[in-house]
FIMARLO-854789 format. One record per residue: residue number from 1; x, y, z of N, C-alpha, C, CB in turn; residue in three letters. Coordinates in steps of 0.1 Angstrom, whole numbers, plus 5000, padded with zeros to 4 digits. Atoms other than C-alpha are relative to their C-alpha. Glycine has a CB too. Layout:
+------+------+------+------+------+------+------+------+------+------+------+------+------+------+
: resi :   nX :   nY :   nZ :  caX :  caY :  caZ :   cX :   cY :   cZ :  cbX :  cbY :  cbZ : resn :
+------+------+------+------+------+------+------+------+------+------+------+------+------+------+
:  NUM :    X :    Y :    Z :    X :    Y :    Z :    X :    Y :    Z :    X :    Y :    Z :  ala :
...
+------+------+------+------+------+------+------+------+------+------+------+------+------+------+
***
This chain:
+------+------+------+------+------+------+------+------+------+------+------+------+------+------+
: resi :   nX :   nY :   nZ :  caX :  caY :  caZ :   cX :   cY :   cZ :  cbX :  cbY :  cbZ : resn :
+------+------+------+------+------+------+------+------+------+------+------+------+------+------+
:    1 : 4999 : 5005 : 4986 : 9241 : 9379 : 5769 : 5012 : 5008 : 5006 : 5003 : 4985 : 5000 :  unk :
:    2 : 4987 : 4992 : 4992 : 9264 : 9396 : 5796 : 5002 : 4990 : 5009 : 4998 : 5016 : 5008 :  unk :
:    3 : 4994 : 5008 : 4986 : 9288 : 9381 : 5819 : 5009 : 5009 : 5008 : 5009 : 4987 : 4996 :  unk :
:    4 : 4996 : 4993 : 4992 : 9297 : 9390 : 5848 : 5010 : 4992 : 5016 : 4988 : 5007 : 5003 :  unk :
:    5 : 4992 : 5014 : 4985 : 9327 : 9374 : 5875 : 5000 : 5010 : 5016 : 5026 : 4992 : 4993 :  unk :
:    6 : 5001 : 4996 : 4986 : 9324 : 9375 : 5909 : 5009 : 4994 : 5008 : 4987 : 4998 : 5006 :  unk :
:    7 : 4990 : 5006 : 4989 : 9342 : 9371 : 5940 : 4988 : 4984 : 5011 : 5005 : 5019 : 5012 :  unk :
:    8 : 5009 : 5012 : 4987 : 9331 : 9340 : 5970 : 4990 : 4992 : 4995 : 4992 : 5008 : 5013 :  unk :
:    9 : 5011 : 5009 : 5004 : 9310 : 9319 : 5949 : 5011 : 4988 : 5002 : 4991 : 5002 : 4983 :  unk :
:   10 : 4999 : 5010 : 4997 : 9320 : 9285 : 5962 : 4996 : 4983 : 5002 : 5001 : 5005 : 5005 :  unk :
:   11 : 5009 : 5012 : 4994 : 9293 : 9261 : 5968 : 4987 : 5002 : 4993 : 4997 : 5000 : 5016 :  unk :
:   12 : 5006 : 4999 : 5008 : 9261 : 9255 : 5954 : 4988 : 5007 : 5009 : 5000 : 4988 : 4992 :  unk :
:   13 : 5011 : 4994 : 4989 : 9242 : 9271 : 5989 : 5005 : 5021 : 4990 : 5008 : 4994 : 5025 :  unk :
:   14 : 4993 : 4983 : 5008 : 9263 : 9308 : 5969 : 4991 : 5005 : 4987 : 5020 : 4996 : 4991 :  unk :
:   15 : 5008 : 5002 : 5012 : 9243 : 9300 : 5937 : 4985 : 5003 : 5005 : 5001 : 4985 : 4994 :  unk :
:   16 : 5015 : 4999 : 4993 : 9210 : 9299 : 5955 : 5002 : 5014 : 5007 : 4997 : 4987 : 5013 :  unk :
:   17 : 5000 : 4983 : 4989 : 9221 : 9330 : 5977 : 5002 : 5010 : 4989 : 5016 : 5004 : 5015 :  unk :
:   18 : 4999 : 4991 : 5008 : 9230 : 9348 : 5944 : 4986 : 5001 : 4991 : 5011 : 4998 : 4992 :  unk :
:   19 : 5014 : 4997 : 5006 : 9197 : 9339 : 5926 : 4989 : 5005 : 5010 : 4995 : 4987 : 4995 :  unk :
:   20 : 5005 : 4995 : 4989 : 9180 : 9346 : 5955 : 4996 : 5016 : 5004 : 5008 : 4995 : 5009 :  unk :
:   21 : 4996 : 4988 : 5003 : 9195 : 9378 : 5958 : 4991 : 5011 : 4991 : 5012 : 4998 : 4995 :  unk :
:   22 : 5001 : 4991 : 5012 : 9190 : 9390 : 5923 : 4983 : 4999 : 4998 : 5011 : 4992 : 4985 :  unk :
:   23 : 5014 : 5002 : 5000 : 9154 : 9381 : 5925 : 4991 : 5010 : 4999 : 4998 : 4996 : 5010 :  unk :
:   24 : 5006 : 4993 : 4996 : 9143 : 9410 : 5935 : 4997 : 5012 : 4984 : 5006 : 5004 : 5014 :  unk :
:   25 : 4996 : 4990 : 5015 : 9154 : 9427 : 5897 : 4988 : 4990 : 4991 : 5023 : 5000 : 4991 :  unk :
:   26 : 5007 : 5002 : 5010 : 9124 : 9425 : 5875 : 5006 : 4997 : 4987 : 4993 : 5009 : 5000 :  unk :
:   27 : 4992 : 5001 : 5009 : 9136 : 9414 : 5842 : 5009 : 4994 : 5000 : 5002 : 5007 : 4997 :  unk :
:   28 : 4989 : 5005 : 4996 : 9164 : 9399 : 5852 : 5002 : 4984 : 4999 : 5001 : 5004 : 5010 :  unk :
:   29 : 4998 : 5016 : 4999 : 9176 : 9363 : 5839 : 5014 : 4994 : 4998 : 4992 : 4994 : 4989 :  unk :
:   30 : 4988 : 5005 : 4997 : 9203 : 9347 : 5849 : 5000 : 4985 : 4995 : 5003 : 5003 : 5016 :  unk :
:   31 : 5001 : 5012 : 5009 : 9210 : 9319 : 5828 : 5010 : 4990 : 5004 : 5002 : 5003 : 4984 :  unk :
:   32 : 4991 : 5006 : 4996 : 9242 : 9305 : 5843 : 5010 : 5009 : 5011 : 5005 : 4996 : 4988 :  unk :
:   33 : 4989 : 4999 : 4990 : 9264 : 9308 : 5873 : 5010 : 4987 : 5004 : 4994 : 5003 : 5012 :  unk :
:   34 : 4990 : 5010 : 5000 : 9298 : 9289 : 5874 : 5011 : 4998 : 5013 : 5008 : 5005 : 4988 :  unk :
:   35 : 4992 : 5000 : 4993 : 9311 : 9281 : 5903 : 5017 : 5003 : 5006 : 4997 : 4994 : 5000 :  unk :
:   36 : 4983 : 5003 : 5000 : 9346 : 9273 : 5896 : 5005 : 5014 : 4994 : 5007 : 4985 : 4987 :  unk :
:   37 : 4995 : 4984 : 5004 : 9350 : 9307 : 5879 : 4996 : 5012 : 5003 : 4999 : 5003 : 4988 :  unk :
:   38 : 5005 : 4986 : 4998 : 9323 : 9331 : 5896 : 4995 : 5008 : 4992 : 5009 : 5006 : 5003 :  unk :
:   39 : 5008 : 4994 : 5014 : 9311 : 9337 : 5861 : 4985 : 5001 : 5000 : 5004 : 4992 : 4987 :  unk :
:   40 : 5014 : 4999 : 5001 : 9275 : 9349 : 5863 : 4998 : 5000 : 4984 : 4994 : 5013 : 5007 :  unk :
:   41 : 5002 : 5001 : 5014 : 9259 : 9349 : 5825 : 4983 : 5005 : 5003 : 5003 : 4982 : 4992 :  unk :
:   42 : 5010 : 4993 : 5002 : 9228 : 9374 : 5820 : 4990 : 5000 : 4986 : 5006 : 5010 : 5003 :  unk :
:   43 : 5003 : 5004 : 5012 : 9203 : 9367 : 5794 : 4993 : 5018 : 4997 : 4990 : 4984 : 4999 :  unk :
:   44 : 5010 : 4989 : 5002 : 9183 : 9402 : 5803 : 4999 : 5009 : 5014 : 4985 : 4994 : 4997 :  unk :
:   45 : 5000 : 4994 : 4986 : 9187 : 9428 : 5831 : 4989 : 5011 : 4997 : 5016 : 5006 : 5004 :  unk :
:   46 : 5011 : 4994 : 4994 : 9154 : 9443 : 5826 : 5003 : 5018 : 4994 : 5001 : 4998 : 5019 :  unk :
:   47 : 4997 : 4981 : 4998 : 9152 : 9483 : 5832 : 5008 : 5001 : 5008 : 4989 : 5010 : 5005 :  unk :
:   48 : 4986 : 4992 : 4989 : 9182 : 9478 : 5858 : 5014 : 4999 : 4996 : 5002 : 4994 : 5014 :  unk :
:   49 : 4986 : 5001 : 5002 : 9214 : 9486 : 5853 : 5010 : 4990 : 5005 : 5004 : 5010 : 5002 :  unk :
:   50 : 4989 : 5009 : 4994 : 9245 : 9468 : 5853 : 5005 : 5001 : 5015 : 5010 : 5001 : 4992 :  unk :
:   51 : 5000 : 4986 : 4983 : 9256 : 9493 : 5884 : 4994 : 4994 : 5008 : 4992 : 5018 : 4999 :  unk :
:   52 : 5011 : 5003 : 4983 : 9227 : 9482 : 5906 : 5001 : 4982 : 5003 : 4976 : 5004 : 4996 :  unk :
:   53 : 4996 : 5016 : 4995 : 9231 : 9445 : 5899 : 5015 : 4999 : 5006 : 5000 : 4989 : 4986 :  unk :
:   54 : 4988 : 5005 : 4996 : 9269 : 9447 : 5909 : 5002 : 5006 : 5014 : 5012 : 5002 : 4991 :  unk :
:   55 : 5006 : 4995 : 4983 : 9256 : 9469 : 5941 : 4995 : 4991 : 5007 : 4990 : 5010 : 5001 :  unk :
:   56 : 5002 : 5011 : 4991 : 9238 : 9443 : 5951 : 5004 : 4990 : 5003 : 4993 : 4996 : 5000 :  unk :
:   57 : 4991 : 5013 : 5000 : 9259 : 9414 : 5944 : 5012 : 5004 : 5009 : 5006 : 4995 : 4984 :  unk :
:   58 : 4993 : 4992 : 4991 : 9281 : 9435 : 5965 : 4999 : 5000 : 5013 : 5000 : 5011 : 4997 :  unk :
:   59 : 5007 : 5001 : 4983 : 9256 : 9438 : 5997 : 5005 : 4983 : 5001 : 4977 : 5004 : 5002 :  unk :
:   60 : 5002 : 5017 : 5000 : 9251 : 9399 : 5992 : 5013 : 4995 : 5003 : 4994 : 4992 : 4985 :  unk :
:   61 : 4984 : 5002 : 4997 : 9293 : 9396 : 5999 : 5003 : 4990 : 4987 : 5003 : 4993 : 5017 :  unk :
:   62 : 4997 : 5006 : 5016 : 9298 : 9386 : 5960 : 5003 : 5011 : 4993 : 4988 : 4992 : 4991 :  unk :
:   63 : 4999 : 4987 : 5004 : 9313 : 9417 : 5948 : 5008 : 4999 : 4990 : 5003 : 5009 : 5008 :  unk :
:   64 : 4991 : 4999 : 5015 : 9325 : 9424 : 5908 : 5011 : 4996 : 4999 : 5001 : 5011 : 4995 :  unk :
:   65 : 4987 : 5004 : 4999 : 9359 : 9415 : 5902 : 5001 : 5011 : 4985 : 5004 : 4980 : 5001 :  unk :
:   66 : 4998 : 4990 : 5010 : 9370 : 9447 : 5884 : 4989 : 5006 : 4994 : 5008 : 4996 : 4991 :  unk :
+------+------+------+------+------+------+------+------+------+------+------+------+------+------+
***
């Protein structure tokens, strides 16, 4: 599993806008998002790279933290 912390996750409308988001990545399962910490938790990113998921989590205004 990979994790990954983000910036502006706040609320649980952030959660929805990040699954939402990530939607579009075949393969891709997101098993947990933590509000209080911004910690995403990846069970399977498919054929896409880490790179493209933190590009888009980026457009979406949730961008990597380091």
């Amino acid at each position: 599993m990979l994790g990954l912390e983000v910036q502006n996750v706040k609320c649980d409308g952030c959660v929805v806008a990040i699954k939402n988001g990530l939607s579009e990545f075949e393969g891709l399962s997101i098993e947990n998002i933590d509000i209080k910490s911004g910690n995403i938790e990846f069970k399977a990113l498919g054929e896409n790279s880490l790179a493209e998921v933190k590009l888009k989590l980026g457009e979406l205004g949730y961008p990597a933290k380091s």
